[in-house]
C-alpha positions in Angstrom: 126.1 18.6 -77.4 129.2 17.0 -76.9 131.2 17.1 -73.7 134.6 18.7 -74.7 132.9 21.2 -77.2 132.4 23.5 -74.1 136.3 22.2 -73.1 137.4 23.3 -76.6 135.7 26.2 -77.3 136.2 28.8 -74.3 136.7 31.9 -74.7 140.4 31.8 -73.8 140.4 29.8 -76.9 138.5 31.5 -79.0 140.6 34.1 -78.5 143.7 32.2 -79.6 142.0 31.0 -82.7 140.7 34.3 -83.3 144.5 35.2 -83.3 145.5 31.9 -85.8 142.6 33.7 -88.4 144.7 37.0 -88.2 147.8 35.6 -88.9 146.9 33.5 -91.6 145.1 36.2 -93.7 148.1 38.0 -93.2 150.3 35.6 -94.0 148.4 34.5 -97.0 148.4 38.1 -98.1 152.0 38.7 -98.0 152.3 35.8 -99.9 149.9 37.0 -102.5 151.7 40.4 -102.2 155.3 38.6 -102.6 154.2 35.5 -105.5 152.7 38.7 -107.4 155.8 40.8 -107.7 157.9 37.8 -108.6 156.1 36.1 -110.8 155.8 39.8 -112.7 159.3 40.2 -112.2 160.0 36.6 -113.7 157.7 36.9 -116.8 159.2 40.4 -117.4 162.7 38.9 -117.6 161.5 35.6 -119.5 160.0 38.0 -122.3 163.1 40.9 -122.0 165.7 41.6 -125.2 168.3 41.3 -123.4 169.9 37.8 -123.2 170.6 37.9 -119.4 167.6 39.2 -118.1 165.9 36.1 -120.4 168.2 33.4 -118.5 168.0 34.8 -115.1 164.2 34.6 -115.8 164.2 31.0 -117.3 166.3 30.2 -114.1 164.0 31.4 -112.0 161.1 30.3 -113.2 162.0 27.0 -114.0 163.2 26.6 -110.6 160.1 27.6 -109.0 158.0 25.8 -110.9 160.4 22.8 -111.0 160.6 22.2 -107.3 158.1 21.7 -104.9 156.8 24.2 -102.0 157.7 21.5 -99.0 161.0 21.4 -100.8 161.7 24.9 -101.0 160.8 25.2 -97.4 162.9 22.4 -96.3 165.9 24.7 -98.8 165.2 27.6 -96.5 164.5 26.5 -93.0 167.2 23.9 -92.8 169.9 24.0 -95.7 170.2 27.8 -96.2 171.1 28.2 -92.0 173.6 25.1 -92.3 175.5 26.8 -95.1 175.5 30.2 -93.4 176.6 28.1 -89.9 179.0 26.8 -92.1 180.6 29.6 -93.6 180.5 32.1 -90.6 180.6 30.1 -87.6 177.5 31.9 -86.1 174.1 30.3 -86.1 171.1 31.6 -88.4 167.9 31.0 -87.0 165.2 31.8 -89.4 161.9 33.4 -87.1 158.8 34.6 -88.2 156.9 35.5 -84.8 
């Protein structure tokens, strides 16, 4: 075997990676959870009678689908703070754990 597979793997490690599993299922199932309600929300409002409900949808969806994830990250980690920094003076740290 090779020498820093035992480094790697002890069970101090294991542990920590153990931990990484957990909180990327839960991660990914919030997700799911969130990407679910929105996109029924979305379609709802694409497909409504009303006229407002339809462009809010269109908007929405078009935006989503029309931007990439790394870009919508980049929107909400770093321009959405500077705005709010700009606006009120304080700073908005967006964290997760």
């Amino acid at each position: 075997m090779f020498v820093a597979f035992s480094k790697v793997f002890t069970p101090e490690n294991l542990l920590y990676f153990a931990k990484g599993a957990v909180v990327s299922l839960l991660l990914a199932a919030v997700s799911l959870l969130f990407g679910i309600v929105f996109g029924i929300l979305g379609s709802s409002a694409k497909r409504s009678k009303y006229k407002i409900f339809r462009i809010i949808g269109n908007v929405y969806v078009e935006v989503i689908r029309g931007t990439p994830m790394l870009l919508q990250i980049l929107i909400l980690f770093s321009v959405i703070p500077s705005i709010y920094t700009a606006f009120t003076g304080n700073v908005l740290e967006l964290m997760f754990f």
